[in-house]
C-alpha positions as CSV (number, residue, x, y, z in Angstrom):
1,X,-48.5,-40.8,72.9
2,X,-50.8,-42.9,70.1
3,X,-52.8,-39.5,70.0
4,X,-50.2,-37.5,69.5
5,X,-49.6,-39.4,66.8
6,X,-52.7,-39.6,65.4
7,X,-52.8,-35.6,65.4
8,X,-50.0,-35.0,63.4
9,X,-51.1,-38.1,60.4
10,X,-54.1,-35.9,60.3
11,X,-52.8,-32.3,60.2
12,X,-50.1,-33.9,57.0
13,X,-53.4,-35.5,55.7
14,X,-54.5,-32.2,55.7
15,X,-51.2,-30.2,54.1
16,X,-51.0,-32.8,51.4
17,X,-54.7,-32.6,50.4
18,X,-54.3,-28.8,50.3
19,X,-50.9,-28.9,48.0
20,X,-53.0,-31.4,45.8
21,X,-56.2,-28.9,45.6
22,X,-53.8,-26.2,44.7
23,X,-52.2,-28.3,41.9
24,X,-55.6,-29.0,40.7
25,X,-56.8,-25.5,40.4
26,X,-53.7,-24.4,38.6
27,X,-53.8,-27.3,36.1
28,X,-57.4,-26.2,35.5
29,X,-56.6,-22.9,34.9
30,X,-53.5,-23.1,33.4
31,X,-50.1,-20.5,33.5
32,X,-50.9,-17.2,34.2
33,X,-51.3,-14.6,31.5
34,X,-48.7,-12.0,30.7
35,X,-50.3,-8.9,29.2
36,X,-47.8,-7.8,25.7
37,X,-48.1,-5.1,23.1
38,X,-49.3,-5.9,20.2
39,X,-49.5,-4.2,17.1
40,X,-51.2,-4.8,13.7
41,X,-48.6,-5.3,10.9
42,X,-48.9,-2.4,8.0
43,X,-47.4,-1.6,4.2
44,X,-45.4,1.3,4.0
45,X,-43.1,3.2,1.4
46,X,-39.9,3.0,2.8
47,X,-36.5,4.4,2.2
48,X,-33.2,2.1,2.5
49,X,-29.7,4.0,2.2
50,X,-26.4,1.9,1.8
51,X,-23.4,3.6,2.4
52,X,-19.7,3.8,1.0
53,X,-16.5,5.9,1.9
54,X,-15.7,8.9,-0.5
55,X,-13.4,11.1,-0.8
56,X,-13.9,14.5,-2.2
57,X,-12.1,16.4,-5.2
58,X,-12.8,20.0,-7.2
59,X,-14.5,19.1,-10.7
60,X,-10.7,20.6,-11.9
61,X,-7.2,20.6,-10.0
62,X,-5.0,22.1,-12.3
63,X,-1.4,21.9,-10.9
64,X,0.7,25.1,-11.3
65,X,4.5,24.0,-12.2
66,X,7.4,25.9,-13.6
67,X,8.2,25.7,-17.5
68,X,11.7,26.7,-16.8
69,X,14.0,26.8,-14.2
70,X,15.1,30.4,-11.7
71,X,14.3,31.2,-8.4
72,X,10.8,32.6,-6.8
73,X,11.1,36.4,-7.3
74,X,7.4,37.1,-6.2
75,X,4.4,35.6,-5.5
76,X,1.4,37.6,-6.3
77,X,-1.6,35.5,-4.9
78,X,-2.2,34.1,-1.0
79,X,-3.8,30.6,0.1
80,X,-7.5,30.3,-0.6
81,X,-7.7,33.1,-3.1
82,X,-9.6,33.3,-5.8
83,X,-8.4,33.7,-9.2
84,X,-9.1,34.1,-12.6
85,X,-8.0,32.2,-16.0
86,X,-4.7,34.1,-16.9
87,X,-4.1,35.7,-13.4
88,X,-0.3,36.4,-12.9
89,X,0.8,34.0,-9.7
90,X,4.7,33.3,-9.6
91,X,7.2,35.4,-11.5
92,X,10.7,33.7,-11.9
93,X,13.9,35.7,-11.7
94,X,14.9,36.4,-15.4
95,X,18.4,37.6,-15.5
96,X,20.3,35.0,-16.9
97,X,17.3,34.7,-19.4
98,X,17.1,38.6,-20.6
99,X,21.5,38.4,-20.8
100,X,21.0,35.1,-23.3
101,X,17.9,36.9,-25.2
102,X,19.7,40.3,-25.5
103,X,22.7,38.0,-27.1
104,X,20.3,36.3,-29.2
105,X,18.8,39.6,-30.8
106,X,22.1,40.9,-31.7
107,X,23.0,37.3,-33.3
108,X,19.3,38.2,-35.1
109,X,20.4,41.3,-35.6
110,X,23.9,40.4,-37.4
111,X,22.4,37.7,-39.3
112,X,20.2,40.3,-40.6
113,X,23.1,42.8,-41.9
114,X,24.9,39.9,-43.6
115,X,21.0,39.0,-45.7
116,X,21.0,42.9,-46.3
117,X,24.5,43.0,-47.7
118,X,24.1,40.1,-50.2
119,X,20.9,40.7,-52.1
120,X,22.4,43.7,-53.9
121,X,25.1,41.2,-55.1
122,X,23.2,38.5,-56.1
123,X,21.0,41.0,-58.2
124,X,24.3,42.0,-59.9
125,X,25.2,37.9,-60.7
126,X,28.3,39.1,-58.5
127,X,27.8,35.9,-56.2
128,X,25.8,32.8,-56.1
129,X,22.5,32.9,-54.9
130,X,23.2,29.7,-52.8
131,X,24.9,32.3,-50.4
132,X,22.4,34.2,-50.0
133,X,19.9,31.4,-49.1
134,X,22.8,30.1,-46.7
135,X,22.6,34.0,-45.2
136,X,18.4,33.9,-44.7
137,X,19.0,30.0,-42.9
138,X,21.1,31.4,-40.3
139,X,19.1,34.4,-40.0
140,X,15.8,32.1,-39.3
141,X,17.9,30.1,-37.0
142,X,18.9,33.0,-34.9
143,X,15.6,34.2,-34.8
144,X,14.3,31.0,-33.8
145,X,16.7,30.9,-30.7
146,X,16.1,34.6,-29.9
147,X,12.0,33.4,-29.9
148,X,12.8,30.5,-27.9
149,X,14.6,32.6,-25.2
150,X,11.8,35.5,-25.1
151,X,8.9,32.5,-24.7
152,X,11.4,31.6,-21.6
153,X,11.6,34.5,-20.3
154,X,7.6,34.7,-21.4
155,X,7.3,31.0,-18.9
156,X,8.8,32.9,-15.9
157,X,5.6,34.7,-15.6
158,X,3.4,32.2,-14.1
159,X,0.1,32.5,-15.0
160,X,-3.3,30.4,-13.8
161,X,-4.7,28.1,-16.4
162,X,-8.0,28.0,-15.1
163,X,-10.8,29.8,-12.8
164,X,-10.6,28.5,-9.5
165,X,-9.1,28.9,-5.6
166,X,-6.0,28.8,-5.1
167,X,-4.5,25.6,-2.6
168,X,-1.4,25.6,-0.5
169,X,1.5,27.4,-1.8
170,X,4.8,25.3,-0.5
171,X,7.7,27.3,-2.1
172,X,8.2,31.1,-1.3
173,X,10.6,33.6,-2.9
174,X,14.2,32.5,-3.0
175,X,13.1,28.8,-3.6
176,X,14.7,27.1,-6.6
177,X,11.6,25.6,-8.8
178,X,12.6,23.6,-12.4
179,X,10.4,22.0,-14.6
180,X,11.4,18.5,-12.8
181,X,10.8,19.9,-9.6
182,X,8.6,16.9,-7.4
183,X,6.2,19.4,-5.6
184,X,4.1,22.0,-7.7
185,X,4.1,25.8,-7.1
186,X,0.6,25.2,-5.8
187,X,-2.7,23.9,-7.2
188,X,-5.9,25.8,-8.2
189,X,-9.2,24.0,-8.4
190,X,-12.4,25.0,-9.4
191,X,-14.8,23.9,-6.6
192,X,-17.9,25.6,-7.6
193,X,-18.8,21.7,-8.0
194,X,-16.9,19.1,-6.5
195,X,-16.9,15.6,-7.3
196,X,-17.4,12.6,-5.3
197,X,-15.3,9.0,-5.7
198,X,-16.7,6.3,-4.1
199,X,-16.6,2.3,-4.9
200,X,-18.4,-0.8,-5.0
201,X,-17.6,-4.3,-4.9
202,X,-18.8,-6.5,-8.0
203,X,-21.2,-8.1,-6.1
204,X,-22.8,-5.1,-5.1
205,X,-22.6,-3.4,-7.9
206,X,-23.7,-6.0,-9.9
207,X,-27.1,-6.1,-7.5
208,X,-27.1,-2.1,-8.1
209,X,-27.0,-1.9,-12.1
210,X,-29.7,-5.2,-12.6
211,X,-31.9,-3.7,-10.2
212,X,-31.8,-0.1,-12.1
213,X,-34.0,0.4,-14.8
214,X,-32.5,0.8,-18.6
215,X,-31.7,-0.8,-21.4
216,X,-28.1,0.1,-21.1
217,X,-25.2,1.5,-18.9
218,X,-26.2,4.8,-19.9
219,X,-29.7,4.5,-19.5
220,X,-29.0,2.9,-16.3
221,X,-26.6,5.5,-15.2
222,X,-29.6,8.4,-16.0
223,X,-32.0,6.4,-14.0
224,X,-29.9,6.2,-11.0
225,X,-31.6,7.9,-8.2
226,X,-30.0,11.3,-6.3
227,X,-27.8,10.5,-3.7
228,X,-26.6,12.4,-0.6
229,X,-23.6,12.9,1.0
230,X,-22.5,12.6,5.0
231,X,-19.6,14.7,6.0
232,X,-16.7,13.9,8.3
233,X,-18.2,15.3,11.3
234,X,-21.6,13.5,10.5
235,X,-23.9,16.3,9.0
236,X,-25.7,15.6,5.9
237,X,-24.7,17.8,3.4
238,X,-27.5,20.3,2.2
239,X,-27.5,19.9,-1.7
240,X,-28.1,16.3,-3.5
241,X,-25.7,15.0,-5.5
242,X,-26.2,13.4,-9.2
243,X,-24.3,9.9,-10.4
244,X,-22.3,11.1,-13.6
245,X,-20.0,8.1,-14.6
246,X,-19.4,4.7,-13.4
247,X,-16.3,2.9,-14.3
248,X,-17.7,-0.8,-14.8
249,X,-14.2,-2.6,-15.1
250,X,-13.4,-4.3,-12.0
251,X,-10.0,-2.8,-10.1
252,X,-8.3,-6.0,-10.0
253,X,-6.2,-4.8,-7.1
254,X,-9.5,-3.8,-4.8
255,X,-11.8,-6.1,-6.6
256,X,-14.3,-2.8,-7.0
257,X,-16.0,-1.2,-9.3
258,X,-15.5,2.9,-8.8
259,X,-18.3,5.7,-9.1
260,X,-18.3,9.6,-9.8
261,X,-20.9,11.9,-8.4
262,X,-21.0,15.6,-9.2
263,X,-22.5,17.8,-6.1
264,X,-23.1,21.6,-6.4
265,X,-21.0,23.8,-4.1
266,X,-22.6,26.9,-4.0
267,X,-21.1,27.7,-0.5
268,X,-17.8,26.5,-0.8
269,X,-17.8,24.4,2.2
270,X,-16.5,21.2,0.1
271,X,-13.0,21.0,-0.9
272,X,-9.7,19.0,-2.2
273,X,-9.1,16.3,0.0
274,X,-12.4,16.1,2.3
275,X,-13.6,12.5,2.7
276,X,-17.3,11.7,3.8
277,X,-19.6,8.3,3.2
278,X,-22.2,8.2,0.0
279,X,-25.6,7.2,0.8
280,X,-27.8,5.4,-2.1
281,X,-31.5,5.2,-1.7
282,X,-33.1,2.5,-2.1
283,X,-37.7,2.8,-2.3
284,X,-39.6,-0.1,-1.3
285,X,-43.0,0.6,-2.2
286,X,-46.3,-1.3,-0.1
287,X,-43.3,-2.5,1.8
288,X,-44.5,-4.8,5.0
289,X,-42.9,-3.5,7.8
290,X,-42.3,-4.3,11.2
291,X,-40.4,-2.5,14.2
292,X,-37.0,-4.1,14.1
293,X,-37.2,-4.7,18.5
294,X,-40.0,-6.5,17.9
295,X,-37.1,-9.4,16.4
296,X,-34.8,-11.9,17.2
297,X,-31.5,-14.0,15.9
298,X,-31.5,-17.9,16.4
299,X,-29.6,-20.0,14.8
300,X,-28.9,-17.4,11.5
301,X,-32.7,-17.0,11.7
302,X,-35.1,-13.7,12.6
303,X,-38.1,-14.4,14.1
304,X,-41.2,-12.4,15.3
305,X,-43.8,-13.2,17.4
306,X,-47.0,-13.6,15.4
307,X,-50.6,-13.8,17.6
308,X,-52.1,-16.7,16.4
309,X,-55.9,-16.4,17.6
310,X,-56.9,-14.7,20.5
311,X,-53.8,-15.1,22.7
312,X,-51.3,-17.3,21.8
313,X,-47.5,-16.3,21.0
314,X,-46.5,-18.0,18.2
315,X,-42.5,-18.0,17.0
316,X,-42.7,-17.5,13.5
317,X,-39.6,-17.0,11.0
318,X,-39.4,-14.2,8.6
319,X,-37.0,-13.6,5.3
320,X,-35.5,-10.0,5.5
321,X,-35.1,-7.7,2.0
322,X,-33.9,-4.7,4.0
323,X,-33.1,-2.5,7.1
324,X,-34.6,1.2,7.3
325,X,-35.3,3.6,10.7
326,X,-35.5,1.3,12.8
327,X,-37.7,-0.6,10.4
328,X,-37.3,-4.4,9.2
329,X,-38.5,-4.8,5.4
330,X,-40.1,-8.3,5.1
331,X,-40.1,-10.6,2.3
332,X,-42.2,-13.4,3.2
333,X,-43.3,-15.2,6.9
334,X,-45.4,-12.1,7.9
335,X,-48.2,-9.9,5.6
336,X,-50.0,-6.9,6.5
337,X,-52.9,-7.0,8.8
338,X,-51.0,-10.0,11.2
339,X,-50.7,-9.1,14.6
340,X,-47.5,-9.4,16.0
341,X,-45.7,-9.0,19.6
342,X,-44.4,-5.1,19.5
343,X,-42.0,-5.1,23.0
344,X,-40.8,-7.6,25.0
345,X,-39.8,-10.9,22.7
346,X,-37.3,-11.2,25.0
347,X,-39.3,-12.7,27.6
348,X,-41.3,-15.0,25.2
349,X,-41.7,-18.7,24.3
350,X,-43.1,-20.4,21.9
351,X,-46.7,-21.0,22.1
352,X,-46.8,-18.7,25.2
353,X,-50.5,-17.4,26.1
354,X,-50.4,-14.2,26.3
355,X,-52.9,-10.9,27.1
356,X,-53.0,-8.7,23.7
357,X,-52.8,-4.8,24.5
358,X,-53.5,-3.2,21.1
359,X,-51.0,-0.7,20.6
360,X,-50.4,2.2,17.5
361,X,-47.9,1.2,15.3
362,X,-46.8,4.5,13.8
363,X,-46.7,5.6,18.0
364,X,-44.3,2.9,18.6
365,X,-41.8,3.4,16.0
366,X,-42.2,7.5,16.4
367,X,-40.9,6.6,19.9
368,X,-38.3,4.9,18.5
369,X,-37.2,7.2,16.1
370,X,-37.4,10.2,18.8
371,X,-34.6,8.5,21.1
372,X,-32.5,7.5,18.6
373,X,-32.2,11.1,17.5
């Protein structure tokens, strides 16, 4: 029995010296090595967009109304077509109108005869002349309403104001139209250029006009780089756009600011009504760069892993200007030629020891780009 004993202190003896050798050896070699990407950081010219809801609009919408009120007798043009300045559209039915101009002309036409009959007389001192000029009154006056009537009847044929396309055409024949009618005949725009509405808040575009060089608004507003312009369905339209005007009171409604680009429409694929987004570059030149994965958020901080020496994963924060392709724009905490942790800060802490693979950094963030495509 006391041997059995002694055999089993001896085999523990044993267990416990060879849990304290292994502690040992891993305390003189310290935590195993992870191996990490790691890329060196470089300057780049960058491009930044910012984008803001717009709505499209033809550079004129001329709404057709009538001058004077009848019924639609015919309408001469179709949806979509395009017409020239002074192109018949709408006729009105001009009955009524040709009975009370036909009246008129023979009031014209009676005032005439009485003028004609008292000139003789008044040569001959056989009445007063103040007759006479009493005569040529009412003869002006009836020929002021027979004019009035015929430029009516002139108003029922409804003509386009301007070169343009015509819209959507509401009222047919038969319809009842009046100059106080709510809802026009129909609308024609010239969209050979369209332009673009979009807004700022004063904040932003407060940042926007002090970072643009000029003296002035104007100078500003000539400085102000080309913009482009995403469609509804998410296709970048293929023509740039140029900002015109900028409307610096504040809309005290909306608390914005609003803008007007002026695009080219050659194909007439823009039209009244489309909305899309505007997107305003922004160049940062010798920008330092790094791959936006390679962050991470704590506390309302972004941090990067920075190699400090030869193998050492230090947590280092960083102050962001910007956001492009994937791309953080760095103000200050990293400079080019640092070597940071490309993939994997997730599985990082402070200080970790680390194996550096050298990796490309225009490979990693081609990558990148290719599968967010």
């Amino acid at each position: 029995m006391k041997k059995s004993i002694l055999i089993s202190l001896s085999s523990l003896a044993l267990i416990v010296s060879s849990c304290g050798d292994s502690k040992n050896e891993q305390a003189a070699t310290g935590p195993q090595k992870i191996p990490f990407p790691v890329v060196t950081v470089p300057t780049k010219t960058v491009t930044a967009y910012e984008s803001y809801p717009a709505s499209i609009e033809g550079i004129v919408n001329s709404e057709i109304r009538a001058k004077v009120s009848g019924y639609i007798s015919d309408v001469l043009v179709d949806e979509g077509q395009k017409v020239r300045k002074g192109q018949l559209l709408f006729k009105l039915e001009t009955q009524s109108l040709s009975q009370d101009a036909a009246a008129a002309k023979a009031n014209v036409n009676a005032a005439q005869v009485e003028v004609d009959k008292l000139k003789p007389l008044v040569e001959k001192n056989i009445i007063s002349a103040v007759q006479l000029e009493t005569a040529k009154a009412q003869l002006e006056q009836a020929r002021s309403a027979y004019n009035s009537i015929s430029a009516n009847i002139g108003y029922a044929n409804i003509k386009s104001p301007v070169d343009g396309y015509v819209g959507a055409i509401p009222l047919r024949e038969g319809a009842l139209v009046s100059p106080t009618s709510q809802t026009p005949l129909t609308t024609v725009s010239d969209i050979s250029k369209v332009y673009v509405y979009f807004s700022l808040n004063e904040k932003e575009y407060l940042d926007f006009i002090q970072n643009t060089e000029g003296e002035s608004l104007d100078a500003k507003i000539k400085n102000l780089p080309k913009v482009e312009l995403v469609l509804a369905n998410g296709e970048t339209y293929p023509h740039e756009g140029t900002i015109e005007t900028i409307n610096s009171q504040v809309n005290v409604g909306t608390g914005t600011v609003s803008f007007r680009a002026v695009f080219p429409n050659p194909e007439r694929l823009l039209s009244n009504g489309y909305s899309g987004k505007i997107k305003i570059p922004t160049v940062y030149e010798d920008a330092t760069v790094i791959p936006e994965f390679s962050t991470y958020d704590q506390q309302g901080k972004i941090y990067t892993y920075r190699v400090q020496g030869d193998s050492i994963a230090v947590a280092t924060p960083i102050e962001v200007i910007d956001r492009a392709n994937n791309l953080i724009i760095v103000q200050s905490g990293i400079q080019e030629g640092d070597k940071i942790i490309v993939k994997g800060v997730g599985k990082l802490r402070n200080n970790t020891p680390i194996v550096p693979q050298p990796a490309s950094f225009d490979s990693i963030t081609n990558s990148l780009q290719q599968a967010f495509k």
